[in-house]
C-alpha positions in Angstrom: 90.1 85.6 78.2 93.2 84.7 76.5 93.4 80.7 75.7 96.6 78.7 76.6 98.1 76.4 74.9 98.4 74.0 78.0 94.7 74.3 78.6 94.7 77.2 81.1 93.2 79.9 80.5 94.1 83.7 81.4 91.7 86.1 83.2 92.2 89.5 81.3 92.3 90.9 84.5 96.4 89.4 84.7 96.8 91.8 82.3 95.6 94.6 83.2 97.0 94.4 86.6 100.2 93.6 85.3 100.0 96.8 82.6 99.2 98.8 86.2 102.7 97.0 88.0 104.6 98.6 85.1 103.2 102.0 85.8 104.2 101.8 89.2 100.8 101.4 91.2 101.6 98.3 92.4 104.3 96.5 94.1 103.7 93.3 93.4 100.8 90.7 92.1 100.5 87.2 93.0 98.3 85.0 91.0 96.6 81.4 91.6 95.1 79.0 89.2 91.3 78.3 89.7 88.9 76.9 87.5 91.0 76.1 84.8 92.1 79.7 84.6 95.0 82.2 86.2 93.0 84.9 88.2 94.8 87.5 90.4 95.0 86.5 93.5 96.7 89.8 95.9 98.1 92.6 94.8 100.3 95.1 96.8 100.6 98.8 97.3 103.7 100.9 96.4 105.2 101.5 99.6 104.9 97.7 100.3 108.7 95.8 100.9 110.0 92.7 99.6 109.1 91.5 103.0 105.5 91.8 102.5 105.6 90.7 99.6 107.2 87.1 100.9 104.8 87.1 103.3 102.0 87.2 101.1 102.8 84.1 99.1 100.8 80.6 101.0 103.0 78.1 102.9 101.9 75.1 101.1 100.2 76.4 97.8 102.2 77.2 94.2 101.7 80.6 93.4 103.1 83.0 90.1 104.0 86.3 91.3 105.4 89.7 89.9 107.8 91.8 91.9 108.8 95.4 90.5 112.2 95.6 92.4 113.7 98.7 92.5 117.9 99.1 93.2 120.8 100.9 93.3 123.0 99.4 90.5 127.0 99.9 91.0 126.9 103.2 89.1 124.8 104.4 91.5 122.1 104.9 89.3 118.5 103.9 90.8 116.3 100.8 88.4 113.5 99.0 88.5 113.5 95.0 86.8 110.2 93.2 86.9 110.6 90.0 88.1 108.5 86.8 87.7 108.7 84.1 91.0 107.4 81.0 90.3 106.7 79.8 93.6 106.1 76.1 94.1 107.0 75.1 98.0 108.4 71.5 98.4 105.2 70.7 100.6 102.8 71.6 98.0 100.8 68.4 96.3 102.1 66.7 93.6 99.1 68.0 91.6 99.5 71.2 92.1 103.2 71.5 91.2 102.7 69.9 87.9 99.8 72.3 86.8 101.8 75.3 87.5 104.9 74.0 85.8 103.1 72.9 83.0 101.1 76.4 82.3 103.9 78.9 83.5 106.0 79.5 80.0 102.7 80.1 78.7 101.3 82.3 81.5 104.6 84.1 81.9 104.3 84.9 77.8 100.5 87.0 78.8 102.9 89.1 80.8 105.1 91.8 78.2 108.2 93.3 80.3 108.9 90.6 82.6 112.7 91.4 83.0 114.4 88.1 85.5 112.9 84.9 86.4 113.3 82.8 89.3 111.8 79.8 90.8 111.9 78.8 94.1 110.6 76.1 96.5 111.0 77.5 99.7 111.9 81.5 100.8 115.9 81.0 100.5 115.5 80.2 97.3 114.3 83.7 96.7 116.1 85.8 99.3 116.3 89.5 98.9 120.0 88.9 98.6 119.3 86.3 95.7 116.9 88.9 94.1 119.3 91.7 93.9 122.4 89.8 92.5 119.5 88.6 89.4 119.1 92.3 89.3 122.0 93.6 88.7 
């Protein structure tokens, strides 16, 4: 497990699940903080949509996530960007806000090809509409 330098430690499993994202088997991974540590918490298929994704991320819990977003860019020409959601809804605690903001740079340094960030505290925030102007 890698050690971070607010504390929180870093399942190797991130990793490796993230090294799987950029090789296309997954769509996404969402990840909580428990015990001290940043475990993976879902992961979702290929053929899985932006939708599902949104859908997988808890009402009133922070979560990190990464999204491999695939798009058309104005050249017509088809891309992928990884991105990296840090998700922290407004009716989250207090608590719970602060340990995610306080471990994310480091957590989000564990993770090589993260391409856009965004962070968001309730779903317009990140909006497939919002998500593909970052992309392009």
């Amino acid at each position: 497990m890698a050690n971070a330098a607010s504390g929180m430690a870093v399942h190797d499993d991130c990793k490796l699940k993230f090294l799987e994202l950029k090789k296309r088997n997954f769509r996404f991974i969402t990840f909580k903080i428990q015990d001290q540590q940043v475990v993976v918490d879902k992961v979702g298929n290929p053929e899985e949509s932006y939708e599902d994704f949104t859908a997988s991320l808890p009402d009133n819990e922070c979560r990190y996530a990464v999204y491999d977003f695939d798009f058309t860019t104005n050249e017509n020409c088809q891309k992928s960007k990884i991105f990296f959601i840090a998700w922290a809804p407004d009716i989250s605690k207090v608590r719970n806000k602060m340990v995610y903001a306080s471990s994310k740079d480091r957590f989000k340094r564990e993770l090589d090809g993260i391409q856009v960030e965004l962070q968001a505290t309730d779903p317009s925030e990140m909006s497939l509409d919002i998500v593909k102007a970052r992309a392009l």
